[in-house]
C-alpha positions as CSV (number, residue, x, y, z in Angstrom):
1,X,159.9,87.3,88.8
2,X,161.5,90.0,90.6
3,X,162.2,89.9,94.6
4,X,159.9,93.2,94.8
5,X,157.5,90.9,92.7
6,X,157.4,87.9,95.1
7,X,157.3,89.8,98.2
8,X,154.2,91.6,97.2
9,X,152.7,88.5,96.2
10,X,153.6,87.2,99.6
11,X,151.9,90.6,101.1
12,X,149.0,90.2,99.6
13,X,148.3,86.2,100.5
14,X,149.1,87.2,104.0
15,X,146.8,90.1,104.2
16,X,143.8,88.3,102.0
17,X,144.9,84.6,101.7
18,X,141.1,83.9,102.1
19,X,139.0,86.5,101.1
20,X,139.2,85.9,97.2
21,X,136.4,88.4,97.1
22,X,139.1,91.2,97.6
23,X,141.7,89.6,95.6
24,X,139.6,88.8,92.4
25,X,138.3,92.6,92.7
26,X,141.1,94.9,93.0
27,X,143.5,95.8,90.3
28,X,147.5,94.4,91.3
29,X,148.2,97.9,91.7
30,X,145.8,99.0,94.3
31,X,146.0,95.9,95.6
32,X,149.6,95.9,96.3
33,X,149.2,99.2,98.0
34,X,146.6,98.0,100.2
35,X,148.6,94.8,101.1
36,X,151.7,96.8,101.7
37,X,152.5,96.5,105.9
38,X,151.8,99.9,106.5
39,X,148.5,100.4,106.0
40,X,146.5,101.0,107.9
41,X,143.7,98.5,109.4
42,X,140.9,100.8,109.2
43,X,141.9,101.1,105.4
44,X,142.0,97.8,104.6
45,X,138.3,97.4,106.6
46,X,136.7,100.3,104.5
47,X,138.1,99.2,101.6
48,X,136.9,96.0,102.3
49,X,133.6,97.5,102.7
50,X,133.7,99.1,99.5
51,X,134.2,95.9,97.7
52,X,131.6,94.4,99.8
53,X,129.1,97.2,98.7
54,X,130.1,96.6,94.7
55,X,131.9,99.8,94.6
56,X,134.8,99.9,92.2
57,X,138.0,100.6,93.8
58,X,141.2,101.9,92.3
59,X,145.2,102.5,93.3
60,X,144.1,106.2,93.5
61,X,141.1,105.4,96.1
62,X,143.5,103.1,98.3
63,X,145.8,105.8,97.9
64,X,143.7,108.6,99.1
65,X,142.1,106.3,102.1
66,X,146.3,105.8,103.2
67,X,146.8,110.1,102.9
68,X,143.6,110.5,105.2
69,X,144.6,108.0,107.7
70,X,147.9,108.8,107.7
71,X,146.7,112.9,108.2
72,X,144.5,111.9,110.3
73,X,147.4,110.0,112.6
74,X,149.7,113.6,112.8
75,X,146.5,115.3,113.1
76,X,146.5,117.3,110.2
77,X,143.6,117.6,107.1
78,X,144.8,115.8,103.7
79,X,143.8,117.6,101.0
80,X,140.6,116.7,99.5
81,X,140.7,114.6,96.5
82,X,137.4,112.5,95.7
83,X,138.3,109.7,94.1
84,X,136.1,108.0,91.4
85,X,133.4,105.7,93.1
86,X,131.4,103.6,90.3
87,X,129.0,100.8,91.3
88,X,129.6,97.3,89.0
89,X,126.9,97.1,86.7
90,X,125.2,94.2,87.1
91,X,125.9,91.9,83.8
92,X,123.2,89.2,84.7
């Protein structure tokens, strides 16, 4: 395992050591970006509530939340990109 490797491991059990909920329902990818320590909290909450709400979220839809907080911040628009949204389809 690389260094890069265990210190996004490490990220991600600080930010959601507990909530398995988020873990278990985010690709490493986007959940490695969301982990990283400069995102913001408001993204990690709506992201949160995303998952919460059964919405499927992506790398590209953390990514997009990040660009709009962070325009938001300098006080600028981000351009608009919608990212995919799909509800889980319930398997029971």
């Amino acid at each position: 395992m690389s260094d890069q490797t265990a210190r996004r491991f490490m990220q991600v059990a600080d930010a959601y050591g507990s909530k398995s909920n988020i873990v278990l329902n985010l690709e490493p990818t986007a959940l490695y970006a969301l982990a990283a320590p400069k995102t913001p909290l408001e993204v990690r909450e709506e992201i949160e509530r995303m998952i919460e709400a059964g919405d499927v979220v992506t790398k590209a839809t953390v990514a997009k939340l990040k660009a709009d907080a962070e325009a938001a911040q300098r006080g600028t628009s981000a351009p608009r990109i919608i990212p995919e949204h799909r509800h889980r389809q319930n398997t029971d």
